[in-house]
ZAMARTOR-872891 format. One line per field, with one value per residue (C-alpha): residue number from 0; x, y, z. Coordinates in steps of 0.02 Angstrom, whole numbers. Layout:
resi	c(NUM  ...) .
x	c(X  ...) .
y	c(Y  ...) .
z	c(Z  ...) .
//
This chain:
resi	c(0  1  2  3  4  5  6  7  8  9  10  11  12  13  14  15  16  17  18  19  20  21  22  23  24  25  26  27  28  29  30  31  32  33  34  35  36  37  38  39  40  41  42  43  44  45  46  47  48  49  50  51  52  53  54  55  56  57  58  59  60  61  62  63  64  65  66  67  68  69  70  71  72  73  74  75  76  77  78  79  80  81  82  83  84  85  86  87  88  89  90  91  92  93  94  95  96  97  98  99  100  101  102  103  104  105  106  107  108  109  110  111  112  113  114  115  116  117  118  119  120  121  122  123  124  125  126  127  128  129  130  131  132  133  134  135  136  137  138  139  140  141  142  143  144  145  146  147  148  149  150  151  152  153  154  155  156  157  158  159  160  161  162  163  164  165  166  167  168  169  170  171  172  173  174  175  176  177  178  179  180  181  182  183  184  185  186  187  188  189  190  191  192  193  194  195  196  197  198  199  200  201  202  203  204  205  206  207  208  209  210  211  212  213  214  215  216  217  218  219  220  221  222  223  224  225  226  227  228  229  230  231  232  233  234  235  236  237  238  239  240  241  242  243  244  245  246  247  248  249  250  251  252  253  254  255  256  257  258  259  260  261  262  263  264  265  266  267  268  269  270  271  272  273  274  275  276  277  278  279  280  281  282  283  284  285  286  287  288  289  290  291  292  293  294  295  296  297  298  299  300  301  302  303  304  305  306  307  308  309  310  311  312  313  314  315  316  317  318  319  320  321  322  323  324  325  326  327  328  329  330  331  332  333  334  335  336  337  338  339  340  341  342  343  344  345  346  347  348  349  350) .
x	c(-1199  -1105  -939  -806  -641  -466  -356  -182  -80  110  259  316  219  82  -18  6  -60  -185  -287  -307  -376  -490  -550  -598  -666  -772  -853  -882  -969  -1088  -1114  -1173  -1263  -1141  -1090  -879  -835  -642  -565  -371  -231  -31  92  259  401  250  190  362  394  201  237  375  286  254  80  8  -138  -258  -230  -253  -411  -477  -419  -524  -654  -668  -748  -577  -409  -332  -157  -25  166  289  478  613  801  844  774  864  1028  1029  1051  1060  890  784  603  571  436  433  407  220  200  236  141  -42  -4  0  -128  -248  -238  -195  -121  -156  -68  -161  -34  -110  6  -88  -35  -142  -152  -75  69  130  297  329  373  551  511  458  294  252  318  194  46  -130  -26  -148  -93  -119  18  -63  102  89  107  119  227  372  589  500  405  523  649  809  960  1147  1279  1459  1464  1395  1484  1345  1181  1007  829  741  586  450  271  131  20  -128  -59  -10  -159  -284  -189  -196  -368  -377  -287  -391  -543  -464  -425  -592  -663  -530  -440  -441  -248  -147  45  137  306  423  612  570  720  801  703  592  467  421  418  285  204  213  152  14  -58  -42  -159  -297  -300  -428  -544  -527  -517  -568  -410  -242  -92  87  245  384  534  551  726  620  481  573  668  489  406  529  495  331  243  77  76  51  -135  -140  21  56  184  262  323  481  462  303  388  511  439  273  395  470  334  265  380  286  161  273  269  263  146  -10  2  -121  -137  -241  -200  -329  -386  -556  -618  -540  -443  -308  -288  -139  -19  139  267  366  362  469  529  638  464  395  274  359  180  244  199  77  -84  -144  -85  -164  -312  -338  -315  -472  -573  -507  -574  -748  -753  -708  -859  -953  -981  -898  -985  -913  -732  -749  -814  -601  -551  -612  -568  -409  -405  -444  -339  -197  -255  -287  -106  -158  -28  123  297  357  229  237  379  418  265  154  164  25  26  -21  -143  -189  -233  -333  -462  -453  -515  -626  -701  -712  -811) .
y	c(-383  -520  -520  -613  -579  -673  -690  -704  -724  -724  -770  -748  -694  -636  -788  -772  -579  -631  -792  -612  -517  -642  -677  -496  -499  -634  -559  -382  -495  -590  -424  -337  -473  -495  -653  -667  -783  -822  -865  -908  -881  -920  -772  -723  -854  -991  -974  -1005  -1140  -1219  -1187  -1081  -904  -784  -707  -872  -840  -963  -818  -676  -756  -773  -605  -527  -632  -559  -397  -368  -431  -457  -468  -500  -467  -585  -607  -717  -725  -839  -722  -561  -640  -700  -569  -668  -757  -731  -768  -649  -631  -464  -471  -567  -381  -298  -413  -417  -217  -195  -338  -284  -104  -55  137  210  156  242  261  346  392  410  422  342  442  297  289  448  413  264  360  394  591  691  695  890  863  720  760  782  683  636  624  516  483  414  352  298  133  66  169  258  175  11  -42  59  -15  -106  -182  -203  -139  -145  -315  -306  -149  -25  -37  57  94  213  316  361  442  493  644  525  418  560  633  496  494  675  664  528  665  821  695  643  822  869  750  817  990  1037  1020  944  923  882  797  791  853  957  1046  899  773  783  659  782  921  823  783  967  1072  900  947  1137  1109  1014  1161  1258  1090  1119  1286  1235  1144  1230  1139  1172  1087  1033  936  762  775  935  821  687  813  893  735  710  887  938  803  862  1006  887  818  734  716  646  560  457  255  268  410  376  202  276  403  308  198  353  410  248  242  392  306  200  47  -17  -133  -17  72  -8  28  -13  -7  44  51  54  -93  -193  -115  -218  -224  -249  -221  -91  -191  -324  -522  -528  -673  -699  -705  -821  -954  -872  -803  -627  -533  -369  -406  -241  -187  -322  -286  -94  -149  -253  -64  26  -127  -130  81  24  -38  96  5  142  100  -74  -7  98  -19  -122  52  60  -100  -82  73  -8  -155  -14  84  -83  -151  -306  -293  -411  -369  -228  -121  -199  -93  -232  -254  -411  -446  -574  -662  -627  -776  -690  -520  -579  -665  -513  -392  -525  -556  -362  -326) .
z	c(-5  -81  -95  -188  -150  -216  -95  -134  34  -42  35  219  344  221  254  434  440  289  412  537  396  333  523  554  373  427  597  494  357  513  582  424  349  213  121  80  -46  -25  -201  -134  -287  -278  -309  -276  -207  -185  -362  -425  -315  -367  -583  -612  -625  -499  -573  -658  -769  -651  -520  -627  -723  -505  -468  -636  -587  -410  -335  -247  -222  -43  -46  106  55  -72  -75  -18  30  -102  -243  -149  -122  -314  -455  -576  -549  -718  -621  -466  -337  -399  -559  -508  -415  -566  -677  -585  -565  -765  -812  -679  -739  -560  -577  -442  -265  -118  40  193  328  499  685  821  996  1100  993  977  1085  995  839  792  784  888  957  927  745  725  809  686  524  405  226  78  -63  -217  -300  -504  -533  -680  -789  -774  -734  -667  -827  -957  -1057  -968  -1002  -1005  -1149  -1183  -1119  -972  -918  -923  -874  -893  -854  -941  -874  -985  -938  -1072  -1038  -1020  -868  -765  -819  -741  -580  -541  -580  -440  -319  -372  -337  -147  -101  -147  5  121  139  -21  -45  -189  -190  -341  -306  -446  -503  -635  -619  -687  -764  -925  -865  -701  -827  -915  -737  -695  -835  -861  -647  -687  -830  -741  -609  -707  -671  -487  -443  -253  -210  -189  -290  -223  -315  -232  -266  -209  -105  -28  19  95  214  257  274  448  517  472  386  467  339  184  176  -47  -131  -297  -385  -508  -472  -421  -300  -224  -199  -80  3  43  136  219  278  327  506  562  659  741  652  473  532  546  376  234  47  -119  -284  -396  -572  -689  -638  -483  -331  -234  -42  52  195  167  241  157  164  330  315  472  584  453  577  746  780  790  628  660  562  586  422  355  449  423  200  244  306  144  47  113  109  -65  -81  -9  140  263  427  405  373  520  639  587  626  774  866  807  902  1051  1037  1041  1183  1273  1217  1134  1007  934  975  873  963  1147  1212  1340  1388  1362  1172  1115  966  758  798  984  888  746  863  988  850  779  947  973  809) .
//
């Protein structure tokens, strides 16, 4: 197969963990027979820096233009520490999200055996996790209307949903629970909010389309207190932006590091690839950023693609890079820690 794939490494370490990616990318493409065409695009802090926008059109005409988009992390201190900038990393995010027609953000939370005990819960409590959030994300308080009043003194965000987009990514969950256990939650605060009222009565109606899998709907403070004592009972949940944005991050630790979990975004046409975790930009060039992240995007990209021996065969040495402790810092446990560099040719080398 040939492949052509924009790569848009960011800000931070995501060019550090992205080199890893595109190494293992590389072997898995010699192995298979496959041909990777690398199409490399500025975002983020380094597109601002380079013309003044985060998400200029040359990258999104390369990433529309691509079979896939891998994507390591944006943002930078200057940007954080400055409300009053007008031009953020994040807004590039945002931006390629909307233009790209990327609704649908796919989080899997996973443990791996030989990290149970590294986890900040307990190991009984963790044991056999294997759930996917698929989070909304292009609608909702994020892209809804904003602004200040009575001089400055009052601010807002409003939070709108149509029937349609919640529509589409249920449809996406009843569609993943169908390939798994056949389970479906619906998290939302529909004791409060109109817009999970929408979400709710919109998931209750689709039922009737899938009368295998089992829907359950739950609250989202409920869900974030369950997801730390039994999150091993969840298997497809789905949500709207701004939850899905903070639980997927809660749930993310349960492995034992934020540098393990991947994601995609995906929509009609294109699906985006990238690491959970954020630019990190304190280890940016130290050589000690986990690529595995990074790394494990690359599988869900080429299962993607159909190509699920290919994503498994990422998965796998992976797997044994953990059990054989070839892994940066964060997971070394003072142990030997080797290097993002060290790790990305270890796994390469392995495939």
């Amino acid at each position: 197969m040939k492949l052509n794939i924009a790569l848009l490494a960011g800000d931070g370490i995501g060019p550090e963990v992205i080199d890893q990616a595109v190494k293992v990318c590389d072997a898995v493409a010699t192995k298979f027979n496959h041909e990777i065409n690398w199409k490399p695009a500025l975002t983020g802090a380094a597109a601002i820096d380079a013309c003044g926008e985060p998400y200029p059109d040359e990258t999104h005409e390369i990433c529309v233009n691509s079979d896939a988009v891998l994507f390591g992390a944006i943002g930078h201190p200057r940007f954080d520490n400055d409300p009053s900038a007008k031009v953020r990393p994040e807004q590039g995010l945002l931006k390629m999200r909307k233009k790209l027609g990327l609704f649908a953000n796919v989080r899997p939370t996973f443990t791996f055996p030989s990290l149970l005990d590294k986890s900040p819960l307990k190991r009984e409590r963790i044991e056999g996790t294997d759930l996917v959030f698929l989070r909304e994300l292009t609608g909702g308080i994020y892209f809804g209307e904003k602004g200040r009043r009575d001089g400055g003194e009052t601010a807002f965000d409003n939070c709108v949903y149509t029937r349609a987009e919640v529509q589409r990514l249920a449809k996406k969950g009843f569609e993943l629970a169908m390939t798994r256990s056949k389970k479906l939650c619906c998290v939302d605060k529909a004791n409060v909010l109109e817009t999970s009222r929408l979400w709710r009565e919109t998931v209750q109606a689709m039922e009737k389309d899938y009368p295998e899998v089992t829907v359950s709907y739950e609250f989202v403070d409920a869900v974030a207190m369950r997801l730390v004592q039994w999150p091993n009972s969840y298997d497809v949940l789905i949500t709207e932006n701004l939850f899905g944005d903070i639980l997927t991050d809660e749930a993310s630790v349960i492995s034992g590091s934020m540098g393990l979990m991947p994601s995609a975004s995906l929509g009609t046409d294109i699906g985006l690839f990238e690491p959970i975790h954020g630019s990190y930009p304190q280890a940016t060039g130290l050589n000690i950023a986990n690529p595995m992240a990074t790394v494990l995007s690359a599988a869900m990209m080429f299962e993607n693609f159909g190509l699920q021996e290919e994503g498994q065969v990422i998965r796998d040495a992976v797997n044994k890079a953990l059990n054989e402790g070839i892994v940066t810092e964060d997971l070394a446990d003072g142990g030997k820690a080797y290097g993002t560099k060290e790790v990305g040719d270890w796994l390469a080398a392995a495939i």
